[in-house]
Steps between C-alpha positions, in 0.01 A plus 500: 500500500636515134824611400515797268783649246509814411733614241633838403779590295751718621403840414099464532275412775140441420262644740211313325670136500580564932096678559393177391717278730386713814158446418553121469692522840150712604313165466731222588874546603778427268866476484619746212832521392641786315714411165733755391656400179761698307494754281562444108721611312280723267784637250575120403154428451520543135742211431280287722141561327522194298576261768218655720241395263653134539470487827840609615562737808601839521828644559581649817640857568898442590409705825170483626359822639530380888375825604164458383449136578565579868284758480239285356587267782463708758162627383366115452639441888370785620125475358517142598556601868231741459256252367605283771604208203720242538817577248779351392804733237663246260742699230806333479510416104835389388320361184303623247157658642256252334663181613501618824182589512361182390712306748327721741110446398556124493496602941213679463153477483427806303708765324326851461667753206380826430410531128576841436879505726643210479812581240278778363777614295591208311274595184196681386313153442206413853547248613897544431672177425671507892165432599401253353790320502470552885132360466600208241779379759405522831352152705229640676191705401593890375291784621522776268363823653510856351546838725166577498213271612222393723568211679237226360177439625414347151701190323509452133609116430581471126414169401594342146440123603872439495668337805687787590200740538357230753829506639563891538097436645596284785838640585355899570244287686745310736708833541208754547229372687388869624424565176257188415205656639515787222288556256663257232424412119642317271551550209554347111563692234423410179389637189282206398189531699437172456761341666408428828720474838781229494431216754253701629347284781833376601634903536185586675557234744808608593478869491143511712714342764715759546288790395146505625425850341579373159396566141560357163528729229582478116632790346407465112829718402802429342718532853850576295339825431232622761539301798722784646272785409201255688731450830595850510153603571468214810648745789598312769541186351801283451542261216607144516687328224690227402876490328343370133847268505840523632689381189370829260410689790671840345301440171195379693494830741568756179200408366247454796286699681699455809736710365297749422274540809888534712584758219177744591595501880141497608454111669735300723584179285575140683691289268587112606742292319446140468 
């Protein structure tokens, strides 16, 4: 049994980010507890732009809306009980919502977001810089699912060569073994065809371990600008990636594919810091 967060803030509930933890608790049981983190402050949001893009938190609303967290609460406990989960409520935040949350992932063996609710109203800008801040800091892998999916009976493992794609590799491994029997490629994207996979016997060693229905496939593209437009075509599929580096991670994830494939809300997206 793994342990699960699941993190809403206050005012919205993704239906999309909890459909997915059912079906996980479908397979093999988990523990999943619910994260209700406050509300923000959205009229001093303004004043706080600048400090965002640096990394900073957000400020909180002077009264959070308690109405709607307990209502979000009480739907979380009661589709829990229906789904017949094991659930824990944690939403005592005295701080501010991201160090909390981070405090809370580093207990956890996965923490599942939905991409298209989680702070939805911070800015116009998918993923919004909440999220990824929330995927930047937390200590365990980040599941990033939008509303609307089908649950993967395909993996995509995006492969660069670099030691956190073989990392992001082994840890969706470790945590999902119901889904190593999919279909599974993976995949390097490059726009030299002539370059040829990274390490490749020492990758296919590893990965034909885990994944017996497994493909190798290079994608002669430029992946900054058509990777997404590729994965959005692979329905039921969920992609695999790496962090590209914690120390320019908010550069790094502006300009990446990652990014964009979250952004389209077609594919689940695994993401594993190192």
């Amino acid at each position: 049994m793994i342990k699960i967060l699941l993190a809403f803030d206050g005012a919205h509930f993704s239906e999309g980010a909890f459909g997915f933890a059912r079906k996980l608790n479908e397979s093999s049981p988990i523990l999943l507890t619910g994260v209700f983190l406050p509300q923000i402050d959205y009229a001093a949001l303004w004043s706080y732009s600048a400090a965002v893009g640096a990394g900073m938190v957000m400020p909180l609303a002077e009264e959070e809306d308690a109405a709607a967290v307990e209502k979000n609460i009480e739907r979380f406990t009661s589709l829990c009980q229906l789904a017949n989960i094991e659930y824990r409520v944690h939403k005592d935040f005295t701080d501010f919502a991201l160090p909390g949350l981070k405090k809370e992932t580093r207990f956890a063996d996965l923490l599942i977001l939905g991409s298209e609710s989680f702070y939805e109203n911070i800015g116009v800008n998918e993923p919004n810089s909440y999220l990824k801040e929330a995927i930047h800091n937390a200590e365990c892998p980040v599941l990033v699912v939008p509303e609307q999916f089908e649950f993967p009976e395909k993996n995509i493992l995006a492969y660069d060569g670099s030691d956190s794609s073989a990392y992001a590799i082994k840890q969706f491994a470790y945590l999902f073994p119901e889904f190593t029997d999919n279909k599974t490629v993976l995949i390097y994207a490059r726009a030299n065809d002539e370059i040829s996979f990274p390490e490749e016997q020492n990758i296919e060693e590893l990965c034909s371990r885990h994944f017996p229905d497994l493909t190798f496939f290079k994608l002669g593209i430029d992946p900054k600008k058509y990777f997404a437009l590729w994965s959005s075509e692979k329905k039921g599929s969920i992609l695999v990636s790496g962090a590209y580096g914690r120390s320019s991670f908010s550069m790094m994830f502006k300009r990446s594919f990652v990014s964009d494939v979250i952004r389209d809300h077609k594919l689940p997206v695994f993401i594993a810091n190192r």
